[in-house]
C-alpha positions as CSV (number, residue, x, y, z in Angstrom):
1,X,60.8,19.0,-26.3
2,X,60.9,22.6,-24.5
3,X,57.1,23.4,-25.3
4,X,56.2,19.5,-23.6
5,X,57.6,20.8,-20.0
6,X,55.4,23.6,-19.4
7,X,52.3,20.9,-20.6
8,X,53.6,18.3,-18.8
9,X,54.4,21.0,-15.5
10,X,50.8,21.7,-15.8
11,X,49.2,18.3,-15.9
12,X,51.3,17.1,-13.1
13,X,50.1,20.4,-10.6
14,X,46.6,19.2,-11.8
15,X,46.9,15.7,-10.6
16,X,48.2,16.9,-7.5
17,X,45.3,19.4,-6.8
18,X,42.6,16.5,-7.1
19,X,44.7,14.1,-5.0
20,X,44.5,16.8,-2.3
21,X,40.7,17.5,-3.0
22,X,40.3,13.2,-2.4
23,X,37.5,13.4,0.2
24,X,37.7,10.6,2.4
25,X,33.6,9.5,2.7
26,X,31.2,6.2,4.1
27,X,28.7,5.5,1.2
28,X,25.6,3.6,2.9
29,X,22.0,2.8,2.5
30,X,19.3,3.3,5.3
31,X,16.0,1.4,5.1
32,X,13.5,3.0,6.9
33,X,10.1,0.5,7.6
34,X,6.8,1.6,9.1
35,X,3.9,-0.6,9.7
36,X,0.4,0.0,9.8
37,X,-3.2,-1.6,9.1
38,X,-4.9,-0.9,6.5
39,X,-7.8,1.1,6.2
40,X,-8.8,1.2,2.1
41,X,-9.1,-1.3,-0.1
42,X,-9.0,-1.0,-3.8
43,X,-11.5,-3.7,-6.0
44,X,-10.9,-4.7,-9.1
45,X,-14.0,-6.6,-10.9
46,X,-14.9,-7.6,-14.4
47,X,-18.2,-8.4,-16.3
48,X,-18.0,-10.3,-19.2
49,X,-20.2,-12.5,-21.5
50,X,-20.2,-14.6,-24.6
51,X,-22.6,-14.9,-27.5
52,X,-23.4,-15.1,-30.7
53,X,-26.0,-11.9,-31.1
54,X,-23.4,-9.0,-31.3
55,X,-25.9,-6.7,-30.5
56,X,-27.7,-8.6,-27.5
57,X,-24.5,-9.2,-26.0
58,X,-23.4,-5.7,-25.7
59,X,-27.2,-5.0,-24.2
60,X,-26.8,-7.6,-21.9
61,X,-23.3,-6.5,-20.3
62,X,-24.5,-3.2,-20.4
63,X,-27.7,-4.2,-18.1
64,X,-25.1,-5.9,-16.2
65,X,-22.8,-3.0,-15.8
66,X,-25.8,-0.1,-15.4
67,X,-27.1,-2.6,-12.2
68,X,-23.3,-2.9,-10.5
69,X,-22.5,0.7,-10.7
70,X,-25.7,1.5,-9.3
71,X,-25.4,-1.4,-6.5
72,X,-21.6,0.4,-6.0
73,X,-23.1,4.3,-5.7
74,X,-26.3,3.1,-3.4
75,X,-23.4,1.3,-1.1
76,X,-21.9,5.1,-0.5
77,X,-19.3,5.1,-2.4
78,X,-19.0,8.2,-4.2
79,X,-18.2,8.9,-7.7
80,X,-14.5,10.1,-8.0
81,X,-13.8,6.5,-6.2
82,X,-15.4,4.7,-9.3
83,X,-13.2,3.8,-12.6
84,X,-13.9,2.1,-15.6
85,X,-10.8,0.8,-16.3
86,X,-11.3,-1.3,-19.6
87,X,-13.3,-1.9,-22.2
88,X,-13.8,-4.7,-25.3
89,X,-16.3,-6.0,-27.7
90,X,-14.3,-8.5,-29.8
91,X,-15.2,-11.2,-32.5
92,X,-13.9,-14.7,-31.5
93,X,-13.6,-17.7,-33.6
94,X,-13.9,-21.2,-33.0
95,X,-11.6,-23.2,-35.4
96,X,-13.6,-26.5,-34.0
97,X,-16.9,-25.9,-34.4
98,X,-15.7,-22.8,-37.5
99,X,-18.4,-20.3,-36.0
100,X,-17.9,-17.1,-35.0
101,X,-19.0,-15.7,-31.5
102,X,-18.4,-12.4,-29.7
103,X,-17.1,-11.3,-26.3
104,X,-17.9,-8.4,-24.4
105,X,-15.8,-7.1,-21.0
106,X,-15.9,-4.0,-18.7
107,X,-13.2,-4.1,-15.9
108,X,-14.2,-1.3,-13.1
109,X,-12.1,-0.4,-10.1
110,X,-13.2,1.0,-6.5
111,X,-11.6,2.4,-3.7
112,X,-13.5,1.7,-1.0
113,X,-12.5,3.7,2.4
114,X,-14.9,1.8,4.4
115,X,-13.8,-1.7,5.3
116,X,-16.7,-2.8,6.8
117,X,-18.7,-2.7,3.3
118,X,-16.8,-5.0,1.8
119,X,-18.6,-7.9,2.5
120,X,-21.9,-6.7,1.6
121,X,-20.5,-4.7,-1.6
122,X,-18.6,-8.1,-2.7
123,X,-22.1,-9.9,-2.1
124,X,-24.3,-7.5,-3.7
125,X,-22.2,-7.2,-7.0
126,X,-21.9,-11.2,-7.3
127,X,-25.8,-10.8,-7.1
128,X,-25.9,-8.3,-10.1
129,X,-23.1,-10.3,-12.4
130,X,-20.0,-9.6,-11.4
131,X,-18.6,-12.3,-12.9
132,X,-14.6,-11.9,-11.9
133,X,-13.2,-10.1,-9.6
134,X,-9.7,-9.9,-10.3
135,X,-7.8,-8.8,-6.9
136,X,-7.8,-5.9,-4.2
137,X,-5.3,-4.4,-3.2
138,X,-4.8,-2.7,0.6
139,X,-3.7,1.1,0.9
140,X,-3.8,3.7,3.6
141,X,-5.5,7.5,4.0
142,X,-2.3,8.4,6.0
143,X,0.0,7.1,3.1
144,X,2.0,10.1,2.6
145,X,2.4,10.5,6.3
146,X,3.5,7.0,6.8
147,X,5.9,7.6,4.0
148,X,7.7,10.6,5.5
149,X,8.1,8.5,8.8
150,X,9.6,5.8,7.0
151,X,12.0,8.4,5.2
152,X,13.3,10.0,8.5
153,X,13.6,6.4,9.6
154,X,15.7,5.2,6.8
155,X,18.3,8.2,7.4
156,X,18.6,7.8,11.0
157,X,19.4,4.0,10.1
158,X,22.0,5.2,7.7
159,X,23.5,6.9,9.8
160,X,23.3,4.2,12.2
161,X,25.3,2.2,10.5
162,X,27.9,5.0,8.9
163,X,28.6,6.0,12.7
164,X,29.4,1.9,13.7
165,X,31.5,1.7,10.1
166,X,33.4,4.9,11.4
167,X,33.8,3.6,15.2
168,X,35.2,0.4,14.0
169,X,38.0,2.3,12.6
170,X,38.4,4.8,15.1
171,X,37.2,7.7,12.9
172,X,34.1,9.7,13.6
173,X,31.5,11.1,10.1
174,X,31.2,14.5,9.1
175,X,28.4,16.0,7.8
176,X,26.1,14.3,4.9
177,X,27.4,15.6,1.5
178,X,24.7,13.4,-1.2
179,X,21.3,11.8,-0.2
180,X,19.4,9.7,-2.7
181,X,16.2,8.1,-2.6
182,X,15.6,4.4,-3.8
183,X,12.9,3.0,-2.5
184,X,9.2,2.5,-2.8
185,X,6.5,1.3,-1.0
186,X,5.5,-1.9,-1.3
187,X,1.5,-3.1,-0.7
188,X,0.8,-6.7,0.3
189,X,0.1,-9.4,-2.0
190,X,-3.8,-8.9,-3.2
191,X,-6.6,-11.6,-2.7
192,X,-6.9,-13.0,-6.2
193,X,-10.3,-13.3,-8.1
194,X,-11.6,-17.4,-7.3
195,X,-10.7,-17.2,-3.7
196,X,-12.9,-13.4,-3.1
197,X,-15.8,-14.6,-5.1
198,X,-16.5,-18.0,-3.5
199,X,-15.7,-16.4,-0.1
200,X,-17.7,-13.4,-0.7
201,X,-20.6,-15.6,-1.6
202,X,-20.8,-17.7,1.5
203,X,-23.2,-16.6,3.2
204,X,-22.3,-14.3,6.3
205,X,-19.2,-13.4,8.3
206,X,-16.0,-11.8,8.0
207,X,-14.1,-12.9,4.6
208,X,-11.7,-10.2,4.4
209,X,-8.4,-10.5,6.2
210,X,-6.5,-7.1,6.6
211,X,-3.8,-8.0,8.5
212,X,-0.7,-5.3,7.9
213,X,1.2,-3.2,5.6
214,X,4.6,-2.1,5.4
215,X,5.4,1.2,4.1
216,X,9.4,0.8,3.0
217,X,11.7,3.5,1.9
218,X,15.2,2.6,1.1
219,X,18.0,6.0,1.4
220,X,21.8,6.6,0.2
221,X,23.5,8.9,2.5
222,X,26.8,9.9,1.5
223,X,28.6,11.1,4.6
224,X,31.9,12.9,5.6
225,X,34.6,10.2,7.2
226,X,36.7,12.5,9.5
């Protein structure tokens, strides 16, 4: 029973040591929004084709491929803005008519930095067999600079709202003591594949809305309540 005291004498100073090391603190989460218009937009297009002749297939979505990526490079877009992203030659078959057949499909992406060749790039790659385009998506050259804006926006909200939590209690905040990020920037919703083509393929005019972006960045500040 003697030997328990001095344990017992020496969990009891250790409770008492973090009770007085208890740091009274505001826990809160700044968003931080900046809005822009966008200047890029990123393509995403597909050729693909059906047939029976393995081997004339491939040739023929190859033709197909060879003319768009040349149609893409002779609208000025250069290379490193160009990106095969898939690839597939498969072997299909039809339990109706029990036949076999074969499917070919190359998916490319741009990044075009240009907004005002859209319309003719669209046009010009329906006109050499683009047969899908799958969706664009808007982005921004000043992207990293919008996102540090929207980061020293988030922690001056933060602590917007630690200083009214504090005031409402009569207390002031301290310094910050932990800062996390959790947000990420969110594009707008992309222009999906039936809509682009048919409006692409109109004949003339604007078919590309841009409207606006939001770059959003979402911070937990941890601050000092004094």
């Amino acid at each position: 029973m003697k030997k328990l005291i001095p344990v017992l004498l020496v969990l009891l100073s250790f409770q008492i040591m973090a009770q007085e090391k208890l740091q009274s603190i505001v826990n809160v989460t700044g968003e931080g929004i900046v809005t822009v218009v966008p200047d890029q937009v990123t393509i995403s297009m597909s050729v693909e084709n059906t047939g029976d002749d393995v081997i004339a297939l491939k040739s023929l979505n190859d033709k197909t491929v060879d003319a768009v990526l040349n149609h893409i490079k002779q609208s000025g877009v250069e290379a490193k803005d160009i990106q095969t992203q898939y690839v597939s030659l498969n072997k299909r078959y039809d339990y109706n008519t029990k036949t076999y057949s074969f499917h070919a499909k190359q998916t490319i992406t741009v990044l075009l930095r240009d907004l005002k060749k859209y319309d003719p790039l669209v046009s010009g790659l329906v006109q050499r067999g683009i047969n899908s385009i799958d969706g664009i998506t808007f982005g921004s050259s000043k992207a990293e600079e919008l996102k540090s804006q929207a980061r020293k926006n988030a922690i001056a909200n933060a602590k917007m709202k630690a200083q009214e939590y504090a005031g409402v209690l009569n207390q002031k905040i301290g310094k910050a003591i932990q800062i996390s990020e959790q947000g990420n920037y969110n594009p707008p919703m992309p222009l999906y594949r039936s809509e682009a083509v048919m409006m692409s393929d109109s004949g003339g005019g604007e078919t590309l809305a841009v409207g606006e972006m939001e770059m959003k960045v979402k911070i937990q500040v941890v601050f000092e309540l004094q």
